[in-house]
C-alpha positions as a printed NumPy array, in Angstrom:
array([[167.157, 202.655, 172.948],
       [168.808, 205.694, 172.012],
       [171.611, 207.393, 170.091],
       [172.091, 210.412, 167.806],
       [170.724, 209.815, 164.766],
       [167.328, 208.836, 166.829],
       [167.317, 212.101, 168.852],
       [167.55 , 213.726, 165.486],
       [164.425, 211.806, 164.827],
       [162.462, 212.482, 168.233],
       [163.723, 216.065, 168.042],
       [162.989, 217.561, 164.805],
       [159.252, 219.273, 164.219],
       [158.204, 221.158, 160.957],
       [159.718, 224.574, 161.303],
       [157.939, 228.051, 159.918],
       [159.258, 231.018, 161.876],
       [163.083, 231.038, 161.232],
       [166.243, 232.986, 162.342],
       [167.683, 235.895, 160.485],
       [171.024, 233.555, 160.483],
       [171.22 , 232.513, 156.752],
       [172.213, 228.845, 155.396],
       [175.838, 229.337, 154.417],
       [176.759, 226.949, 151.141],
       [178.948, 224.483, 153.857],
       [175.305, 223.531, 155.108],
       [173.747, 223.886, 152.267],
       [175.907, 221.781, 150.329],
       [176.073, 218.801, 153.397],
       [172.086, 218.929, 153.071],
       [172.016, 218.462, 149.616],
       [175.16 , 215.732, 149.77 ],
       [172.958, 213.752, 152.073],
       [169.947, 213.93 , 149.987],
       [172.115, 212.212, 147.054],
       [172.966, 209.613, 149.539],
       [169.362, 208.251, 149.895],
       [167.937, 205.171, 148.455],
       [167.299, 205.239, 145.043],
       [165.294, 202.724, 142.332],
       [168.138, 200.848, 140.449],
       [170.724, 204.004, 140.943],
       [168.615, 205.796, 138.486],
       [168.26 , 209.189, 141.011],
       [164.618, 210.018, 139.164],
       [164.733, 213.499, 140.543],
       [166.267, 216.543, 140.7  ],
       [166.436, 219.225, 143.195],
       [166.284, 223.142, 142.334],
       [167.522, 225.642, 144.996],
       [165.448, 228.669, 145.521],
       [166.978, 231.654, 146.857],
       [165.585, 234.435, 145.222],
       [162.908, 236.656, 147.079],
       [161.009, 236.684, 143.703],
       [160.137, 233.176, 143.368],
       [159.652, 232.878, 147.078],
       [157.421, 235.394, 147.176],
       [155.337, 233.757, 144.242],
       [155.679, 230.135, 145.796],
       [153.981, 231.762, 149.194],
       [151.086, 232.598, 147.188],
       [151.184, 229.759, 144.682],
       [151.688, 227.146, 147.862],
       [147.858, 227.757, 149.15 ],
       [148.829, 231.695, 150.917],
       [151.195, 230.412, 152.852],
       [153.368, 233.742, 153.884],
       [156.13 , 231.806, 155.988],
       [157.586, 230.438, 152.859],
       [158.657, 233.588, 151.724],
       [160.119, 234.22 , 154.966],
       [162.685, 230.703, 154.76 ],
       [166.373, 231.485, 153.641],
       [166.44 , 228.739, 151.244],
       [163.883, 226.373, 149.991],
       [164.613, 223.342, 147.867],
       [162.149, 221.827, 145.167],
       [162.27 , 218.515, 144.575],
       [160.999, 216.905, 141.624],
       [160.252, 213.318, 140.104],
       [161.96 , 213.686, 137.364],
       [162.238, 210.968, 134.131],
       [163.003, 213.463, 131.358],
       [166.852, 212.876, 131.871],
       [166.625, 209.208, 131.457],
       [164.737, 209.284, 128.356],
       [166.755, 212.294, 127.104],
       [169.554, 209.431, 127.475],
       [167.833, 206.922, 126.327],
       [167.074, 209.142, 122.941],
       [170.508, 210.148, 122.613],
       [171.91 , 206.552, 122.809],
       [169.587, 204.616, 120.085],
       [167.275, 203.397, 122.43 ],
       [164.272, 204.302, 119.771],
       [165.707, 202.507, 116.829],
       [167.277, 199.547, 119.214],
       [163.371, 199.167, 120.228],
       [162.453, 199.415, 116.321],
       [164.873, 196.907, 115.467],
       [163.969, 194.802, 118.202],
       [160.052, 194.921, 118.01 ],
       [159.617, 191.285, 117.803],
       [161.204, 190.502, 120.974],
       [158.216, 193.047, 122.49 ],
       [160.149, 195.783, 123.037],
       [158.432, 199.491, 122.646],
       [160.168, 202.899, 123.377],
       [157.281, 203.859, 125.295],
       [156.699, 206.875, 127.398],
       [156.733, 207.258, 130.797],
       [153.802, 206.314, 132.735],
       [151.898, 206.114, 135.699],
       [154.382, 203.523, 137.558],
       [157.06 , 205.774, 136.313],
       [155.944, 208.694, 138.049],
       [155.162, 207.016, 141.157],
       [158.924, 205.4  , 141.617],
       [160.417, 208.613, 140.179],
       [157.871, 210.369, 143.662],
       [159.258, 208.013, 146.057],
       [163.438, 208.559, 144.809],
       [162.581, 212.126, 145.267],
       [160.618, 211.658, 148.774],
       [163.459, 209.838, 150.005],
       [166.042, 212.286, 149.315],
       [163.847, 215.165, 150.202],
       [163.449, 213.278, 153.97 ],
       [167.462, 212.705, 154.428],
       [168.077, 216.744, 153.345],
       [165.731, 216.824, 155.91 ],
       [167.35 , 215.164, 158.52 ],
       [170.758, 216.038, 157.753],
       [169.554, 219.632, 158.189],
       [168.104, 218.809, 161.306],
       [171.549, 217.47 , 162.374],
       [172.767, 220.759, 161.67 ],
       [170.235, 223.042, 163.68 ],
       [168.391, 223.551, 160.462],
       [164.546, 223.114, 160.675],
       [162.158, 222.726, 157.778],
       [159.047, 222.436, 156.863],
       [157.434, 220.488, 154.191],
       [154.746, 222.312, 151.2  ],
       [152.862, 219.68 , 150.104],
       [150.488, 222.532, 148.106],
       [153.673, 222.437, 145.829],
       [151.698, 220.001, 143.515],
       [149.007, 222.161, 143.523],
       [148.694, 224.805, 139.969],
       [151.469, 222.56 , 137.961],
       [150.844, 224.714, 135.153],
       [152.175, 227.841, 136.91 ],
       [154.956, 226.021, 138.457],
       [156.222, 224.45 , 135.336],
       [156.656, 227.435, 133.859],
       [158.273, 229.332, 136.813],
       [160.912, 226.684, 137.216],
       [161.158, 225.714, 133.211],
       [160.206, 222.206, 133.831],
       [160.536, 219.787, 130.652],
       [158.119, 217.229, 130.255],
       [158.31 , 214.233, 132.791],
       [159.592, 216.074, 135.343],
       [156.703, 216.986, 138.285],
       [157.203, 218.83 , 141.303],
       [156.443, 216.874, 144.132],
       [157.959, 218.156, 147.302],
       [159.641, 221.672, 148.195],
       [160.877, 222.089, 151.761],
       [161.589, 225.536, 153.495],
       [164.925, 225.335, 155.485],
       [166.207, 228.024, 158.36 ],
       [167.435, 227.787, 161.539],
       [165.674, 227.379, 164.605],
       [165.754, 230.704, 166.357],
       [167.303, 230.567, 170.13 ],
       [163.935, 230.406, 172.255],
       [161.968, 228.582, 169.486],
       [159.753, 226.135, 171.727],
       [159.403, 222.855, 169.865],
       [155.71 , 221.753, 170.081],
       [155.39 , 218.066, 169.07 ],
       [152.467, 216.859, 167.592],
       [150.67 , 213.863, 168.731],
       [150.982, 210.944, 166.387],
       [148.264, 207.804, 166.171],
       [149.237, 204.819, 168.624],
       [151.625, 202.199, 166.782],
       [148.76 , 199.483, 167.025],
       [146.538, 201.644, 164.721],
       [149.225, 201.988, 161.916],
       [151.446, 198.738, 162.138],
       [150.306, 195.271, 161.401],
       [151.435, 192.094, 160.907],
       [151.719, 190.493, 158.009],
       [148.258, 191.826, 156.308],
       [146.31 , 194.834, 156.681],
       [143.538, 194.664, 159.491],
       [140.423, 196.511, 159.467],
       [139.522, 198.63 , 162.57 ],
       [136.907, 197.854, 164.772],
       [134.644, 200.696, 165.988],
       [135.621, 201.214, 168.8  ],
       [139.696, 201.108, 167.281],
       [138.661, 203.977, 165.218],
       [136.746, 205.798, 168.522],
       [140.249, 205.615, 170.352],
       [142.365, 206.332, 167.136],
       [140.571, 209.593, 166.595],
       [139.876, 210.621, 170.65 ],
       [142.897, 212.85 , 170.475],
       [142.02 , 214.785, 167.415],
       [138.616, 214.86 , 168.096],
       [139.56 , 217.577, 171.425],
       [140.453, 219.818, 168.717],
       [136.383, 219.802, 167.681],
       [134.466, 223.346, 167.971],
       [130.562, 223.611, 167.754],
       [131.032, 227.175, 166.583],
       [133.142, 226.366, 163.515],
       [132.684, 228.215, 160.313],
       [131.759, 224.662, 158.093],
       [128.606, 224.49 , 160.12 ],
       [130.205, 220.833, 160.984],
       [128.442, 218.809, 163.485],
       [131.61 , 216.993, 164.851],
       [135.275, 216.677, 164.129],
       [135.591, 214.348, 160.769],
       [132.668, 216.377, 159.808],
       [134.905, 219.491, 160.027],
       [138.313, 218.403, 158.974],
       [137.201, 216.866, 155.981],
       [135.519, 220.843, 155.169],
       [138.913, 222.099, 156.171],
       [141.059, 219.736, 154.434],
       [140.066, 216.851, 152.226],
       [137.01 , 218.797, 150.785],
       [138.256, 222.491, 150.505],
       [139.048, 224.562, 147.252],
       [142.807, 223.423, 147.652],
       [142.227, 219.989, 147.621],
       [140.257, 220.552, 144.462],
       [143.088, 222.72 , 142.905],
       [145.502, 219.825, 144.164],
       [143.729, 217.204, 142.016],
       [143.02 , 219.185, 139.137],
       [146.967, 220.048, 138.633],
       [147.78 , 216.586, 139.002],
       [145.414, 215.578, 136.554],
       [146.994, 217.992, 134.433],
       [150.257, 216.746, 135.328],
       [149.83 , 212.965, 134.719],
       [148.655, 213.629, 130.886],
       [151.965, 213.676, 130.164],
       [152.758, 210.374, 132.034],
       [150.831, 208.515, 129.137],
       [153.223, 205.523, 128.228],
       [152.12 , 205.95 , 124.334],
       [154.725, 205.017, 121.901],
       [157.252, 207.346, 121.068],
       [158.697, 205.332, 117.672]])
């Protein structure tokens, strides 16, 4: 089967060398109209999205982000963040705390966010952030998510002015593709070893053997880690490096303030 939207789909790859063409505000503004179109828990929208422009912060994010240079280099970049503060700013500026005090028999609590609050408020803003992205890619814009952009909340809250209950959980570089940019796809696992029916299934050894065989051509005995085969040295370079550490130390941070304690 085939049609537009799904050669979109098949076509785009993450993007990090970029044309000196710049992202007029027509595209910019169609990107970000799409990204307001996506899915969203109850209508709430539990994110917001901050456009970067300025070399400044771009420069800072590219050394913030893990040393990433290439994000410094992207025209525009666009932060998106769970975000609950506007609700509750609402909610405080409409009664909501003395309805809940006058109501306290009926169980009801003004309670902070928490936990499951951050988590729906991620996926509203994961959604959006994957339509800009494929709106963008409808317009010969690549991207590229950062991921490290949860990494050193404290920094980032402060260079963005974030209130509390609002986390930054995706930021996406944006550019366009330049003319003989050659689009290397990355192999993906086989649909049997990701989709199941009706339950989850455990993998059999030798599943997991033919799962991996791809990635495990990418295996060199003279890596730096020491690492005497390929999970050995992924997990060094990935899972178990300093970044990872910094990554779950900021969120850590982060989720203190997702506490659900009671704000009456």
């Amino acid at each position: 089967m085939d049609n537009q939207v799904l050669d979109v789909l098949r076509r785009r790859v993450s993007l990090r060398t970029y044309d000196s063409r710049s992202v007029t505000e027509e595209e910019l503004n169609t990107i970000l109209k799409a990204a307001m179109q996506a899915p969203t828990a109850g209508n709430q929208m539990l994110y917001s999205i901050i456009v970067i422009k300025d070399q400044k912060k771009k420069d800072l994010l590219s050394k913030s982000c893990d040393n990433q240079p290439f994000i410094a280099k992207a025209p525009v970049l666009l932060l998106f963040a769970a975000d609950q503060h506007k609700w509750f700013e609402y909610y405080k500026k409409n009664g909501v705390r003395e309805f809940c005090s006058n109501h306290r028999e009926e169980g009801f609590l003004f309670e902070a966010p928490q936990e499951s609050d951050l988590l729906l408020a991620c996926e509203d803003a994961i959604i959006a952030a994957q339509n800009a992205v494929i709106a963008a890619e409808s317009l010969g814009i690549g991207s590229c998510y950062i991921g490290d952009i949860v990494e050193n909340f404290e920094f980032h809250q402060k260079l963005f002015r974030l209130p509390q209950y609002v986390f930054p959980i995706a930021l996406l570089c944006m550019g366009h593709y330049k003319a003989d940019h050659k689009r290397v796809h990355q192999q993906r696992f086989a649909p049997q070893f990701v989709v199941f029916n009706e339950e989850y299934r455990e993998l059999t050894e030798e599943e997991y053997r033919e799962m991996f065989a791809h990635q495990e051509t990418f295996y060199r005995e003279n890596n730096p880690y020491g690492a005497e085969n390929y999970a050995q040295m992924f997990y060094a370079r990935k899972t178990g490096a300093a970044f990872s550490k910094e990554m779950a130390r900021s969120v850590r941070v982060a989720l203190k303030e997702w506490s659900g304690k009671n704000l009456q």
